[in-house]
Backbone as JSON, one array per atom type, in Angstrom:
{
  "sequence": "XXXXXXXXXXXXXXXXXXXXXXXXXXXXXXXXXXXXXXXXXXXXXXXXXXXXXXXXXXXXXXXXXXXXXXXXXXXXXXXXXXXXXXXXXXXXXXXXXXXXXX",
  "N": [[18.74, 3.74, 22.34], [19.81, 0.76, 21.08], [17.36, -2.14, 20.97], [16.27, -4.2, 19.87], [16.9, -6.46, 17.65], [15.91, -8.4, 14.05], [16.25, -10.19, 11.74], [16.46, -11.93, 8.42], [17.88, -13.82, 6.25], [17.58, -13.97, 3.11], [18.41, -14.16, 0.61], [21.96, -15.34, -0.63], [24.46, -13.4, -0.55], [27.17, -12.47, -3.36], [30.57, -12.42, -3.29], [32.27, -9.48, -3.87], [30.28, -9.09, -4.67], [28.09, -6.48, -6.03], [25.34, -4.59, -4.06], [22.28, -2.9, -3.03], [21.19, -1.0, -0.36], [18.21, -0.34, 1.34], [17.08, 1.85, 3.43], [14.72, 2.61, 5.98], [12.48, 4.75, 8.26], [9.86, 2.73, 9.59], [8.19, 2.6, 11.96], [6.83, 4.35, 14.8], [7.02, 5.28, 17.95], [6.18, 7.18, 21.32], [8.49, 6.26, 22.62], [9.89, 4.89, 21.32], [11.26, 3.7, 18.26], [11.48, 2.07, 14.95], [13.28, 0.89, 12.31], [14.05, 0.03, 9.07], [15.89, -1.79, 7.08], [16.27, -2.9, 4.14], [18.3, -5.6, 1.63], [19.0, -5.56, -1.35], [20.06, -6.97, -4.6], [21.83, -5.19, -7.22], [20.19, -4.57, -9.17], [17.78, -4.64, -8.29], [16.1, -6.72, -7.85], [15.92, -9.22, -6.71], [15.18, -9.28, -3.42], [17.59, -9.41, -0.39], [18.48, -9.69, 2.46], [16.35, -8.67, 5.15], [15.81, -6.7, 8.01], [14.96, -5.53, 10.56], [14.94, -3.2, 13.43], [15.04, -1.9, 16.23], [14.49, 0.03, 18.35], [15.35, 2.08, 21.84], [14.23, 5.2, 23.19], [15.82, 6.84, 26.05], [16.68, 8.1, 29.25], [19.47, 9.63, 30.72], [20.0, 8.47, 32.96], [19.76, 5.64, 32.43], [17.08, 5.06, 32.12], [13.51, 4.16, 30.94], [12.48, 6.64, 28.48], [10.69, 9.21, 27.06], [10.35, 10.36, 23.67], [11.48, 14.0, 22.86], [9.06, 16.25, 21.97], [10.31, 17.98, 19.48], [11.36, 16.11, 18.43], [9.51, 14.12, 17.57], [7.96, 15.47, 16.03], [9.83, 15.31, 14.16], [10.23, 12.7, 13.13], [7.63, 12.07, 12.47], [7.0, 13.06, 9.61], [9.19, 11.94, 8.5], [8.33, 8.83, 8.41], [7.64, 6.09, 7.0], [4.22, 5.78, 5.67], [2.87, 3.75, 4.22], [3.47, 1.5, 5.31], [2.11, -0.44, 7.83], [2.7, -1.27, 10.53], [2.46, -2.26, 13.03], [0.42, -4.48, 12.38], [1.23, -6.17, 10.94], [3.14, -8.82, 10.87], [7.06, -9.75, 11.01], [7.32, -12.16, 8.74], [5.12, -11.87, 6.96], [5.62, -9.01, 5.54], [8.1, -9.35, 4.66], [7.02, -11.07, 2.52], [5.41, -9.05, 1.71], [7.02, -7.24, 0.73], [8.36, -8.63, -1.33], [6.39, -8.62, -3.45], [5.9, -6.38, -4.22], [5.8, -4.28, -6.87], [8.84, -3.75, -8.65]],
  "CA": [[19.58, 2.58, 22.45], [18.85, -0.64, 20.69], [16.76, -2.81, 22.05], [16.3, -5.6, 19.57], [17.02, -6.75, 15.87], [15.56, -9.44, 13.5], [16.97, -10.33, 10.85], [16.01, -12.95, 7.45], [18.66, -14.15, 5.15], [16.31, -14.68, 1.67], [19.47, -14.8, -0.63], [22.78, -14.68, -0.36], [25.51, -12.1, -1.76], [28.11, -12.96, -4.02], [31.43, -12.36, -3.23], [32.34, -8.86, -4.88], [28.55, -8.41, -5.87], [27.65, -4.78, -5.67], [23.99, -4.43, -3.79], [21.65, -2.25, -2.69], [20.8, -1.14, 0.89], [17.08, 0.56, 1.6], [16.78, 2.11, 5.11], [13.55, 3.61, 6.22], [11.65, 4.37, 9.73], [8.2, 2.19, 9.94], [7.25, 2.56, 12.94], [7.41, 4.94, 15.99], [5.57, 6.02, 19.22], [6.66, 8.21, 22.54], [9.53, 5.83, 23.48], [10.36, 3.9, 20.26], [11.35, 3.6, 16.97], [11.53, 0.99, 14.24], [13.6, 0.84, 11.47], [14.05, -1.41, 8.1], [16.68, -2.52, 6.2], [16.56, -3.67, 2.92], [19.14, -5.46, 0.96], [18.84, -5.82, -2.68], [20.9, -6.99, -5.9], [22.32, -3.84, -7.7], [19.49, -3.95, -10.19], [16.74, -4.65, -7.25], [14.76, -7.67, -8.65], [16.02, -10.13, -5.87], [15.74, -9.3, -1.69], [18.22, -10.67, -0.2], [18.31, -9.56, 3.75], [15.7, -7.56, 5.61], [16.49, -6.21, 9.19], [13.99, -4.55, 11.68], [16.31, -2.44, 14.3], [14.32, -1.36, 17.18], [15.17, 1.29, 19.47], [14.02, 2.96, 22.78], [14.62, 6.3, 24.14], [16.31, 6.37, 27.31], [17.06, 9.23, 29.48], [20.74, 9.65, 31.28], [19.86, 7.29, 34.15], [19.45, 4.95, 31.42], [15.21, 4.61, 31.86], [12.96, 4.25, 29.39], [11.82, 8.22, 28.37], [9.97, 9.83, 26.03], [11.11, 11.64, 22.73], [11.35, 15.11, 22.8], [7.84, 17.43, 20.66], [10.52, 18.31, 18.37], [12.19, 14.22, 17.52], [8.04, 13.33, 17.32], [7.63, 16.05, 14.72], [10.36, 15.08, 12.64], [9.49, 11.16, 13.13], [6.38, 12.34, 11.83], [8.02, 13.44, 8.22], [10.12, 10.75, 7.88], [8.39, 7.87, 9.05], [7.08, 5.61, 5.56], [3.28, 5.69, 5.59], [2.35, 2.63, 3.81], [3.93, 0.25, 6.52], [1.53, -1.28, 8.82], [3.3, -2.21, 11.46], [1.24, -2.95, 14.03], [-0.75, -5.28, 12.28], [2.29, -7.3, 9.97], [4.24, -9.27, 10.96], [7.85, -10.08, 9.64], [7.64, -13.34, 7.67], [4.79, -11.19, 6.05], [6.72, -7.88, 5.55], [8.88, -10.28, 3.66], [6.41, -11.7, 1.81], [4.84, -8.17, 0.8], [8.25, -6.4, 0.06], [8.76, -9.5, -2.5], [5.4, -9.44, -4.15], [5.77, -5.55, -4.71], [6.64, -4.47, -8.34], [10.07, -2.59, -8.55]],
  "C": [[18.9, 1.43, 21.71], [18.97, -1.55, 21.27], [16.79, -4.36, 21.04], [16.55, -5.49, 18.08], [15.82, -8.2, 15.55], [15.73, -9.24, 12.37], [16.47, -11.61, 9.93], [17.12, -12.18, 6.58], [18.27, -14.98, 4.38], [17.45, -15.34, 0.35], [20.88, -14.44, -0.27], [23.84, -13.59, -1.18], [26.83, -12.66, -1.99], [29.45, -12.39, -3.21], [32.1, -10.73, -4.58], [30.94, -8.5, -5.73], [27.85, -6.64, -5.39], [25.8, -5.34, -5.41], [23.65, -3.39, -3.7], [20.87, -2.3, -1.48], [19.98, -0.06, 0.55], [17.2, 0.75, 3.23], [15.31, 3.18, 4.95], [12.99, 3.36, 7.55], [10.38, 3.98, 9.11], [7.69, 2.13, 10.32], [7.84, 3.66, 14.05], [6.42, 5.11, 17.01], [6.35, 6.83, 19.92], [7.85, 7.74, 22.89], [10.22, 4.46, 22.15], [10.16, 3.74, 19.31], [11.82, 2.07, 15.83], [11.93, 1.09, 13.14], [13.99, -0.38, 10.42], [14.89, -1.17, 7.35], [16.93, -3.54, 5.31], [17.45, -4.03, 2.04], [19.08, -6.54, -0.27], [19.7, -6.38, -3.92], [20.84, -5.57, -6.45], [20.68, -4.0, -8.44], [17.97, -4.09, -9.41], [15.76, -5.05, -8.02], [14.85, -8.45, -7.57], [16.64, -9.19, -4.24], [16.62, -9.96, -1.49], [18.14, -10.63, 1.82], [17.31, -8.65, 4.19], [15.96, -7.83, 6.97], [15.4, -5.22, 9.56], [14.9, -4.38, 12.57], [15.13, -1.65, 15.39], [14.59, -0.97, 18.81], [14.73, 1.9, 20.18], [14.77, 4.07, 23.06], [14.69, 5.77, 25.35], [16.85, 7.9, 27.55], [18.9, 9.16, 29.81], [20.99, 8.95, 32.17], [19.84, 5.74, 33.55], [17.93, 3.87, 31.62], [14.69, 4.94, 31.11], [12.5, 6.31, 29.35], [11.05, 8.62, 26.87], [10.5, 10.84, 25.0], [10.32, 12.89, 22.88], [10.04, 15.49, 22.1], [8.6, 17.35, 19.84], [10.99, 16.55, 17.42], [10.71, 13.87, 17.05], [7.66, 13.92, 15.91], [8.47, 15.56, 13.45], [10.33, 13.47, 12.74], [8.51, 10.95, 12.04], [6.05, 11.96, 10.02], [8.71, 12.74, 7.35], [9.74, 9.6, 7.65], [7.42, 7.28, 7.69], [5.46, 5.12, 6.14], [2.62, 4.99, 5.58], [2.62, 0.95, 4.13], [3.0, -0.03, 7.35], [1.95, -2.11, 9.8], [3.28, -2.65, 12.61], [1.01, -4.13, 13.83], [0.1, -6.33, 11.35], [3.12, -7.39, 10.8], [5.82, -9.67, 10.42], [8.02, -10.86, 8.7], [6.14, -12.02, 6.73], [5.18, -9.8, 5.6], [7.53, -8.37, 4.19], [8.3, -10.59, 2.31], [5.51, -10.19, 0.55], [5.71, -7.2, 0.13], [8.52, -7.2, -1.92], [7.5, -9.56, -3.53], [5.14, -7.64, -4.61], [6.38, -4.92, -5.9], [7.89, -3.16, -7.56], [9.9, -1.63, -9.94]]
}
């Protein structure tokens, strides 16, 4: 279920402007996941929104629970490497998405 968002609006989008949306998991543990949303100009020189989406497992009673062995393994697989997300925060997130070459 999601639990929380945050959201930065860096530029805005035209009217009729074709973009580009990045999704990727950045973070996870036993009871929660973290996903990012990036949204780009078609030719992805200018950010324009980024979006953290953060989500807990929950059983049927609706209490917090723990993902399954097999959701951890494929978490595992999926989950982008070179995120630090522990230790960044989002105004820097921001700051290192924008300062990375395309």
């Amino acid at each position: 279920v999601v639990y929380n968002h945050q959201i930065a609006y860096i530029r805005s989008a035209n009217l009729s402007e074709w973009v580009t949306i990045r999704t990727a998991l950045i973070y996870f543990d036993s009871h929660t996941i973290v996903e990012e949303y990036q949204m780009w100009d078609e030719a992805k020189t200018h950010l324009k929104t980024l979006l953290w989406t953060t989500s807990k497992c929950i059983d049927k009673q609706g209490k917090k629970a723990e993902h399954p062995m097999e959701v951890m393994k494929f978490l595992s697989k999926i989950c982008l490497q070179n995120v630090d997300f522990q230790n960044v925060d989002f105004q820097q997130r921001i700051k290192e998405i924008k300062s990375t070459p395309r």
